[in-house]
Each structure stands twice: as structure tokens, then as C-alpha cells.
ROSENU-16759 format. One record per residue (C-alpha): z, x, y. Coordinates in steps of 0.5 Angstrom, whole numbers, plus 500, padded with zeros to 3 digits. Example, Ala and Ser with C-alpha at 12.3 -4.5 7.8 and 13.67 -1.06 7.14 Angstrom:
BEGIN
516525491514527498
REM end
This chain:
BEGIN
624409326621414330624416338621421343624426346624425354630430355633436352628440348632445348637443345634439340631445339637449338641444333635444328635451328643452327643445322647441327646433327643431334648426339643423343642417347637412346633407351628402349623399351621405357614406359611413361613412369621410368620416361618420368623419372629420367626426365624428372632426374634431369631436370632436377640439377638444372639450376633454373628450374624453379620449385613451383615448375617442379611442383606442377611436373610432380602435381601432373604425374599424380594426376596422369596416373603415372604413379598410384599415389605420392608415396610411390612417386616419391620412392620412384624419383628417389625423394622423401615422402614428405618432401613430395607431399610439400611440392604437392602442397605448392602445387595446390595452391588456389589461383588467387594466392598465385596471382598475388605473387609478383611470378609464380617462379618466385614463391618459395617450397618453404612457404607452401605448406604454412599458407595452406595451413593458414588459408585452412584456418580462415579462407576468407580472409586469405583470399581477401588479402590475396585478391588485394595484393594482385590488384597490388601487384609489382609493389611487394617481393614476393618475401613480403606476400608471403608475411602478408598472407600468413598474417606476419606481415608488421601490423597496418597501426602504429603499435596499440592504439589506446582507446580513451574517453575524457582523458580516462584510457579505458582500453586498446586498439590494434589490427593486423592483417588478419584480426582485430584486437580490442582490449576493454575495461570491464569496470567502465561497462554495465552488463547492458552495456557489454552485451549492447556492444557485443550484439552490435559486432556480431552484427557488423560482422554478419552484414560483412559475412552475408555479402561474402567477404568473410568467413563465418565460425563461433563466437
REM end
């Protein structure tokens, strides 16, 4: 007779290397979804089984077919849909937000679904950020990737910068990771004056745009 392993490679492993008989418990009769489960079971109380290995063990079974859709996965393994839908979150994340992460074993379950939801909101810009923090890689703990990428991160000036011209102030500057707020006062600006200005953002911005740095939307 033949058997499949569905838990404890590992030591399966170790007692072939060291020459000891294996003690093992046989289940028959078990198709792919219920050897799912008992895997699924078994890994989860393991303390070094991180949540984006978990998030890839759930992301395969969905795609395997093991299971109709998150739903049925999560009432199989005896977990809240939501929390299945979170893990699932994780596991989708693009490649270059991955990359930007010192290890994929360190990002947290409760990041997942905040950088989908800003990565959602401007693409563009969350790639840029990511595709400089993998260049970056090793300099930040992945606590600070996670503030830079959702745009929470302390912003690159020095507070507000204020904006002065002779001596008069007549506004403020200041960036953060993913905009740009400048504050103006209207009295030292003709009408001419404010739609000059605004044509020549709006143009700076469509240059950057047409080389594909950034994403495009109303103004």
C-alpha cells in the first residue's frame, strides 16, 4: 500500500534521515478538500507558520478548486468569512509591494487590507513608493514599509514650509509620501495669474503622467 503524507513532512523527513520507524496515523477514504482541512488544521497551531505562508495555503485551495468560493473555504476550516477574505487580501497583494517588504514572513494580516484599499485609490503612486523601497531594501522594518506605503509614514519636510516672497509670506508648502499640499493666498493673485498657474501644474503633472509615473484622474 501506498499513503500520502498530508501532515508532518518535516518529521517524516527527520526519522528517514536519522533511520527511525515513522508512527503515523492513517485516514481513508479522504478526498483533496477534507486532506485540506487536516492539513489546514495542523498548520494553523504551528507557532512559525507565518500569515502570508497561511495566505498562500488559502489563496491555493480557492484556485485548486478545492473549495467553491471563500465562503465554503471558510466554514470548512471553521473560520469567519471575513477573515478568510482578509488572508485572501494578503495573498493578492502585487509582487512589487512584496518586494518592498524586508521578507514576505514579516508583513502583518492587519496591513493587508489597508494597502489594498490605498493601492485601490492611486496604483501609481503605491508602486512608485514600493518599487523605491525594494531598491531600499534592508533600511526599513517592515512597520515602516507599511506607514510608507499607505502614506502614514512623517512626512519628507520639516513640518510646513511657508512660502514667502519680500518678506510677505503668502502661503505653505509641505509634502508627504503621496501628495502635495500647497496653500495660497488668493489676494496676491489675479485671475490671469491663478489659471497661468494652474495650466502650468496641470502640465507638469501630464508630462509626468505621460511617461508613466503617475496616475491620472480629475481635477
Amino acid at each position: 500500500d501506498t499513503f500520502e503524507i498530508v501532515f508532518g513532512h518535516r518529521r517524516h523527513r527527520a526519522c528517514l534521515d536519522l533511520g527511525l520507524p515513522v508512527l503515523a496515523t492513517i485516514h481513508e477514504g479522504l478526498d483533496d478538500a477534507q486532506l485540506f482541512v487536516e492539513m489546514e488544521r495542523e498548520n494553523r497551531v504551528r507557532a512559525d507558520l507565518s500569515s502570508y505562508e497561511q495566505a498562500l495555503h488559502y489563496e491555493r485551495a480557492i484556485k485548486a478548486g478545492l473549495f467553491a468560493n471563500q465562503r465554503s473555504l471558510a466554514a470548512a476550516v471553521g473560520l469567519e468569512e471575513n477573515t478568510i477574505s482578509v488572508y485572501l487580501a494578503l495573498a493578492t497583494l502585487p509582487q512589487y509591494v512584496i518586494d518592498a517588504f524586508p521578507s514576505p514572513l514579516a508583513i502583518q494580516l492587519k496591513w493587508a487590507a489597508k494597502i489594498r484599499a490605498v493601492h485601490k485609490g492611486d496604483s501609481a503612486a503605491v508602486k512608485e513608493i514600493a518599487l523605491r523601497l525594494a531598491r531600499e531594501k534592508g533600511k526599513l522594518s517592515a512597520a515602516a514599509v507599511f506607514e510608507a506605503l499607505t502614506g502614514r509614514a512623517p512626512r519628507r519636510t520639516m513640518g510646513v514650509v511657508p512660502l514667502a516672497v519680500q518678506g510677505r509670506t503668502v502661503g505653505s508648502w509641505s509634502t508627504g509620501n503621496l501628495k502635495v499640499v500647497i496653500e495660497l493666498d488668493r489676494r496676491c493673485f489675479t485671475d490671469t495669474g491663478l489659471e497661468a498657474l494652474r495650466a502650468q501644474l496641470l502640465k507638469m503633472a501630464a508630462n509626468r503622467a505621460s511617461d508613466g509615473d503617475v496616475g491620472t484622474g480629475q481635477t
